[in-house]
N, C-alpha and C positions, 0 to 999 in steps of 0.2 A: 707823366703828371698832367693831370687836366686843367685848364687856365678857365679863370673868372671869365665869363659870358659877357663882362662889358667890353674884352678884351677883344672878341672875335665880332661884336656886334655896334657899329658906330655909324648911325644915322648922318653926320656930317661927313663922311668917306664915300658912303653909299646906299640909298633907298631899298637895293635888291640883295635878296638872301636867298643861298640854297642849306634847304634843314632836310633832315632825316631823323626817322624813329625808326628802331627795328624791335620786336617785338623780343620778351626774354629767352635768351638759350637761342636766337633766331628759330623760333620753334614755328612751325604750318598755322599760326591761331587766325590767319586770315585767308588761309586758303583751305587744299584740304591736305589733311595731315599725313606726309608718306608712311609712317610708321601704324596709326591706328586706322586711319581710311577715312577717319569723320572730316567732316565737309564745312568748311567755318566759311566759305567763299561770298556770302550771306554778311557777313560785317564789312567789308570793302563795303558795300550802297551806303552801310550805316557810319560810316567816316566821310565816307565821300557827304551825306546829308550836311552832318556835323563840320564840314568844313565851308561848307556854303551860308550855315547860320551863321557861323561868325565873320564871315567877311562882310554881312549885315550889319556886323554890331561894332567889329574893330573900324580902326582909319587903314586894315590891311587888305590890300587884295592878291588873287593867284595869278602869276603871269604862266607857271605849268605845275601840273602836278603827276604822280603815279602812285595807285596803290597796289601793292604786291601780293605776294600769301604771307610774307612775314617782316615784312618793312614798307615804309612809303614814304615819299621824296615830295618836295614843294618847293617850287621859286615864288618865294612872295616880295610883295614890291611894299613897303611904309608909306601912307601919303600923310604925312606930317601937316600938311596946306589946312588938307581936310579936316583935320581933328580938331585944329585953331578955329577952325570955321562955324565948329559945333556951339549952337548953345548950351548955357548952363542946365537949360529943360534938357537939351539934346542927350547929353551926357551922362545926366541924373538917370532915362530911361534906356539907355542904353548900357549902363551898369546893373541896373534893376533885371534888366535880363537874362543879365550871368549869373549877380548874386542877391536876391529881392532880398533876401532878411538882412543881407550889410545894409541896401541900400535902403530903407525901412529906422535901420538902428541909425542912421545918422539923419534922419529925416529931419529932425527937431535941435539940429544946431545952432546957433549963434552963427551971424552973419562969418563972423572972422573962420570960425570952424568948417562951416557949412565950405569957405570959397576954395581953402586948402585941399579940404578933400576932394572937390570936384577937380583941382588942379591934378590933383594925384590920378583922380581918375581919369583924366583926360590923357596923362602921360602912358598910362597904362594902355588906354585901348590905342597905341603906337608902339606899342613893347611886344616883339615876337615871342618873347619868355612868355610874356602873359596867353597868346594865343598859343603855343603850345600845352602850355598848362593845361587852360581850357577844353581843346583837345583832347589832348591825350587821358586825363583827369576821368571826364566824362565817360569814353570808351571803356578804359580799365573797368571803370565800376559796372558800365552796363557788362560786360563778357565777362566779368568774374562774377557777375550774377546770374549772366546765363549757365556761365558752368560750376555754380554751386562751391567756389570758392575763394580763399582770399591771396594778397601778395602781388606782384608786382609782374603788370600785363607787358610792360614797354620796359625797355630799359634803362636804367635812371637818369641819363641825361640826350636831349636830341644834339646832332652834329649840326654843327652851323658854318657854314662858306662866305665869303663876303664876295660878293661879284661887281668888280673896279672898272670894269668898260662895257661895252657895247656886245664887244666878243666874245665874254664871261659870259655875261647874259643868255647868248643868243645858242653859245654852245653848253651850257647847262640846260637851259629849256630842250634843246636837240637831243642831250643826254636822257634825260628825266622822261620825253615823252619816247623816247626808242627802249625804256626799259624791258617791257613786257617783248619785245622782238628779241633784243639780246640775250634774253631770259627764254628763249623759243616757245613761248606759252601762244604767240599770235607771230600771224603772216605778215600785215601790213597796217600801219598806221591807224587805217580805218577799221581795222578789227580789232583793236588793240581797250580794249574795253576799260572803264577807269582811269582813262588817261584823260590830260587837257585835249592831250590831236584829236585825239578821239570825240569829244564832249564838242571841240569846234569843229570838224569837218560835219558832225552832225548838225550843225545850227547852220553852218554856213551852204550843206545842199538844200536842208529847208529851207532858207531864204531863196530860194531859187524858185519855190512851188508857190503858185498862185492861190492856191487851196490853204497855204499856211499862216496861222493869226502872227504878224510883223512883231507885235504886244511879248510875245510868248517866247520868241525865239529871241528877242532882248533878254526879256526872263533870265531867259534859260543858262547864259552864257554872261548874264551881268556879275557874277565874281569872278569872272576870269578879267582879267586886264587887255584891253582889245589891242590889235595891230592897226598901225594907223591906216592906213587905204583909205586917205583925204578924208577921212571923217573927223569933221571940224568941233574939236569938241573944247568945252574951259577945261585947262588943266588944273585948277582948284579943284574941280567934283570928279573927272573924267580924262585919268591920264590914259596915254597909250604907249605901243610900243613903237618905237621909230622905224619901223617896218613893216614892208606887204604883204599881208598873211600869205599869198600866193607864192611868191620868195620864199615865205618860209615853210609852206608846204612842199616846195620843189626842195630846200635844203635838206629837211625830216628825210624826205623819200633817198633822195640820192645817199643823203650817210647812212641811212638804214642798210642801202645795196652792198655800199662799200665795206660796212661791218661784220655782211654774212662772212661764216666761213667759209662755204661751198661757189663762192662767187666773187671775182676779185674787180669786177664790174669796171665801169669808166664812167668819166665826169663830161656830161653834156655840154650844150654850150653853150645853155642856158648857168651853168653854174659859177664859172670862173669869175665874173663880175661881181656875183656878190661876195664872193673870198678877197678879191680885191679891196672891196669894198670896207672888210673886214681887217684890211691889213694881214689877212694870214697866206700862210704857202698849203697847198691840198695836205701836204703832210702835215701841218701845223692845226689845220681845221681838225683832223682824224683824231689825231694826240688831242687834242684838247675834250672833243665828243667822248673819246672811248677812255679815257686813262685820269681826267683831271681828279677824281678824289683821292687817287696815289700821290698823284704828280705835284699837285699841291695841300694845303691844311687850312688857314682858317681864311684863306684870300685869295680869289684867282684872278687874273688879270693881267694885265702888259707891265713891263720892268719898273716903268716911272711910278704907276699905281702904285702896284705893288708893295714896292720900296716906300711908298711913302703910306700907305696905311699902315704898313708892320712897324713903322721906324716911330711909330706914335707908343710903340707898346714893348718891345724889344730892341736890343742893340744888336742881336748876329743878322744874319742875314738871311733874309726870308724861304723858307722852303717852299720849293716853286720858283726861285729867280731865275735858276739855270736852265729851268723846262721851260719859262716863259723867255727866254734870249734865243731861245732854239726855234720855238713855234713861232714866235712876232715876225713879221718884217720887218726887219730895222728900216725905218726912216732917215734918211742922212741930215 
């Protein structure tokens, strides 16, 4: 039975969400399709676009993303700060983007009318339902026009995870952007095309080249949610993530190795510290990277988290408790 969406999605537990859409029947409509051969591989640029407009217009940004041949995965982060921050212009145009004839039909309210709706809209561009909407909405119509038909491109509702720590976090983004490798479609991180690793190791060599406009390569990478590496920024406009992208490109690469099958690799020595760091055990990092959307359901995270975001919403006990007592290091 499938549970209310306010139920899996609670801005006072936590700001980070991992969502998924798979496309209907899981059918090829984004890559190319093994049964007739045609080639949809051409709509991943045009989601990937569509995901960058809106983190323009929402208060949400991408901390990772993956798009596949028939599903695509997102860690998005809610900045609540920001959306309070917006003004009532702010807001008015930045609805007008989504929907100019709504925002058009309420142009000419009465003060008291005019400030409800803008409240409404304000809660909205915070609402991951609404960004999916947006999404998914848009794409349907554009590829059921390309392919001269109607009915239902995605499937009816996206999966939504709630991520309760630091280690949730860090090993969903490690999941999401090692898809397309587990998926044997690419070799290594940086060939991994449509990913977030992907999209930053490309910004982050150009920042290396002296020939490269600085302007540009912000651009480029400003809906991703950056890694801290001391860049000093207001957490109102410009949150980050509490870690060193370098850390987290040594993490990416090392579980990538550890996940082939043909290779049961070993953990350098650069690695162990930041497992530490994480509170997890090697085995506890792996289970978490490779298995967490079995392992758990609408919340991933350490015992106390856990428990206490499910316990707002259910009285059993959360699935996922027992994989999360196994993978954590207890603290005494």
């Amino acid at each position: 039975m499938t549970s209310a969406r306010s139920t899996k999605i609670d801005l006072n537990a936590t700001p980070f969400y991992h969502c998924i859409s798979r496309c209907v029947r899981r059918s090829y409509l984004c890559g190319i399709d093994s049964e007739t051969g045609k080639d949809y591989s051409h709509r991943k640029k045009m989601i990937l676009l569509k995901m960058k407009q809106l983190t323009e217009i929402f208060a949400i940004r991408i901390c990772s993303y993956a798009i596949m041949s028939n599903h695509y995965h997102l860690v998005l982060f809610v900045n609540e700060n920001l959306a309070k921050s917006w003004s009532e212009i702010d807001i008015k145009s930045r609805w007008a983007m989504l929907y100019p004839k709504n925002a058009r039909k309420h142009e000419h309210h009465n003060d008291v009318l005019a400030k409800k709706k803008i409240s409404e809209w304000r809660k909205r561009l915070t609402d991951i339902s609404w960004f999916m909407k947006c999404l998914n909405e848009t794409m349907a119509r554009r590829c059921n026009k390309e392919d001269d038909c109607k009915g239902h491109f995605w499937e009816a509702r996206f999966n939504s995870q709630a991520l309760l720590d630091e280690t949730a976090v860090l090993a969903t983004m490690a999941y999401v952007d090692l898809n397309p490798i587990r998926a044997k479609i690419a070799l290594t991180p940086e060939t991994s095309e449509f990913t977030s690793i992907f999209e930053r190791i490309k910004a982050f060599t150009n920042a290396k080249s002296e020939t490269i406009d600085k302007t540009d390569i912000k651009q480029q990478s400003s809906f991703l949610v950056p890694f801290a590496d001391n860049i000093k920024s207001n957490e109102l406009v410009l949150p980050t993530i509490d870690f060193k992208f370098t850390d987290y490109l040594t993490l990416v690469d090392e579980t990538g190795r550890l996940l082939r099958e043909d290779k049961r690799g070993t953990i350098p020595n650069s690695l162990p510290p930041i497992l530490q760091r994480l509170k997890l055990s090697t085995n506890g990092w792996l289970g978490m990277a490779q298995n967490f959307e079995h392992w758990f359901s609408y919340g991933i995270g350490n015992v106390s988290a856990l428990s206490e975001f499910r316990s707002l919403y259910r009285k059993n006990n959360p699935k996922g408790l027992n994989s999360a007592k196994q993978l954590y290091i207890q603290v005494a």
